[in-house]
C-alpha beads as a LAMMPS data file, in Angstrom:
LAMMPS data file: protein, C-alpha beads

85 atoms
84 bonds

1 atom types
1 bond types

-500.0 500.0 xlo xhi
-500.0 500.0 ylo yhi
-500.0 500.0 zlo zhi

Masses

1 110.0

Atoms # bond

1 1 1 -9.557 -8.977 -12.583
2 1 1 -6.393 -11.240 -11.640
3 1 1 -7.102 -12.471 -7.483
4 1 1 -3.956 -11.441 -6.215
5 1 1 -1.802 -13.869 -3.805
6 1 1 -1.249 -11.676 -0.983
7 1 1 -3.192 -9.108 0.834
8 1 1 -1.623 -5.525 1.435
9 1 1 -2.612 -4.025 4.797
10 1 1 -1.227 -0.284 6.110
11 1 1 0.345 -0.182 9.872
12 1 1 -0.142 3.727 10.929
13 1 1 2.618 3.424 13.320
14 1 1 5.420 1.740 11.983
15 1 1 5.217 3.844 8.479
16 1 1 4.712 0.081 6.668
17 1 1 2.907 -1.870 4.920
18 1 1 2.291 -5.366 5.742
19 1 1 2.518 -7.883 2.536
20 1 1 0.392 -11.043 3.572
21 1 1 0.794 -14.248 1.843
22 1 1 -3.102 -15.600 1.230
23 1 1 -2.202 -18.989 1.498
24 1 1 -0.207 -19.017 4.725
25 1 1 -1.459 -16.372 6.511
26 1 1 2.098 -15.248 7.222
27 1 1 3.583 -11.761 6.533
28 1 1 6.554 -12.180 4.063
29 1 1 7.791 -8.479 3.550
30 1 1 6.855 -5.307 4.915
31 1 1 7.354 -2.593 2.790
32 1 1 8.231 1.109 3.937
33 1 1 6.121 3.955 2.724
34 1 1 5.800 7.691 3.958
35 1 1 4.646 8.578 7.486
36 1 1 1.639 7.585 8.694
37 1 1 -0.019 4.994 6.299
38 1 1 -4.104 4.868 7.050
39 1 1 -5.491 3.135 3.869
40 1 1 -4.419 1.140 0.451
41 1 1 -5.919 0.068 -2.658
42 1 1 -4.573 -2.304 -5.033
43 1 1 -5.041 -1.390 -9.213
44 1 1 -7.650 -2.835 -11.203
45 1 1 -4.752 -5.241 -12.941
46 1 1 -3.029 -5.692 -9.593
47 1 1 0.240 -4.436 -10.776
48 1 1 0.087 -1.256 -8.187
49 1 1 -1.228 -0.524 -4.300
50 1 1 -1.590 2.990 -3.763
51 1 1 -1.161 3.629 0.079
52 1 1 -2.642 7.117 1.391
53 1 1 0.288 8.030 3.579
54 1 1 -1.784 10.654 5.871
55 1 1 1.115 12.054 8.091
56 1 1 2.748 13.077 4.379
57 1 1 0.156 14.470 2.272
58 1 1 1.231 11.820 -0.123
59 1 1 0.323 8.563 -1.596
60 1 1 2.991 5.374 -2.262
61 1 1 2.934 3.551 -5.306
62 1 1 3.639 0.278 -4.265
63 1 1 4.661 -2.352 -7.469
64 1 1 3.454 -5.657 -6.176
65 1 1 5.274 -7.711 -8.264
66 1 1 8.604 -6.334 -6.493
67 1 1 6.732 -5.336 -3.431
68 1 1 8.877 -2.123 -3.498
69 1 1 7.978 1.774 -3.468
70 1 1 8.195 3.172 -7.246
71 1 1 6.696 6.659 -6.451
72 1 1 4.877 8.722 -4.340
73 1 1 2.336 11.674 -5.328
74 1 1 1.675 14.388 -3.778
75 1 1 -1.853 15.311 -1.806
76 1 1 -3.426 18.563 -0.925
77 1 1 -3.980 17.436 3.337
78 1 1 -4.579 14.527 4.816
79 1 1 -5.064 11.405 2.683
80 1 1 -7.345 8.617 4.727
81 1 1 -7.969 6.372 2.359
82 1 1 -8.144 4.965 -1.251
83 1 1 -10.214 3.468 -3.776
84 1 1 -9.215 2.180 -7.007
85 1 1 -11.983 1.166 -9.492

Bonds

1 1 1 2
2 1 2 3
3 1 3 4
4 1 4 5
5 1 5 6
6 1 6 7
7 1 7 8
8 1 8 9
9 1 9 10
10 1 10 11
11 1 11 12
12 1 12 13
13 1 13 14
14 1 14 15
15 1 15 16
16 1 16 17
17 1 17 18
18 1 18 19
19 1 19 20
20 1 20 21
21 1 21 22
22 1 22 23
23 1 23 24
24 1 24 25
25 1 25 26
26 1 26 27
27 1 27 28
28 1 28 29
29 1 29 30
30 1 30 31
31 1 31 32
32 1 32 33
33 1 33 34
34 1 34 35
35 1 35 36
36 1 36 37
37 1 37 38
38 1 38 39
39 1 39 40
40 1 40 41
41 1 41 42
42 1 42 43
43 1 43 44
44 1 44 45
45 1 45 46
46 1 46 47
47 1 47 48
48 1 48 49
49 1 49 50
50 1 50 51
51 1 51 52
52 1 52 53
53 1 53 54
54 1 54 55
55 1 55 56
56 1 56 57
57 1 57 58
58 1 58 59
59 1 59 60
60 1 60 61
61 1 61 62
62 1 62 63
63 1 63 64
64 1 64 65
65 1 65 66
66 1 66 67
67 1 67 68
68 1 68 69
69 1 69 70
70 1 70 71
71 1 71 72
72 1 72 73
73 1 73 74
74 1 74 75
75 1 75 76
76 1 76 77
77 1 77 78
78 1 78 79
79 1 79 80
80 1 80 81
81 1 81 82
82 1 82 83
83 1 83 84
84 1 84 85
């Protein structure tokens, strides 16, 4: 499994997530997903985080090679988190 440069972390509030570069510690882009973000989980491969957007029933597709939103899918009630395996 490729170790991915940056660490993806969801801010409930804002509706974002938080793109964090590993080697600085710095946030370089936040990335806007659907209301209420509580969890993400990045693809075996690392080409995709998948952010349970709670306050949507949905979940973002993130591509992390753009760092932009490709697609969302649609959840029964109240996504909280994610695991990808």
């Amino acid at each position: 499994m490729p170790v991915l440069p940056a660490v993806y972390v969801a801010d409930l509030t804002s509706g974002t997530v938080s793109v964090i570069n590993r080697a600085s510690n710095t946030v370089t882009v936040t990335v806007t997903v659907e209301k209420n973000p509580t969890g993400v989980a990045v693809s075996p491969h690392g080409d995709r985080a998948y952010v349970a957007d709670q306050g949507a029933n949905t979940v973002s597709v993130i591509d992390t090679a753009a760092n932009s939103v490709t697609g969302t899918i649609t959840i029964e009630t109240n996504p909280r988190g994610v695991a990808a395996l």
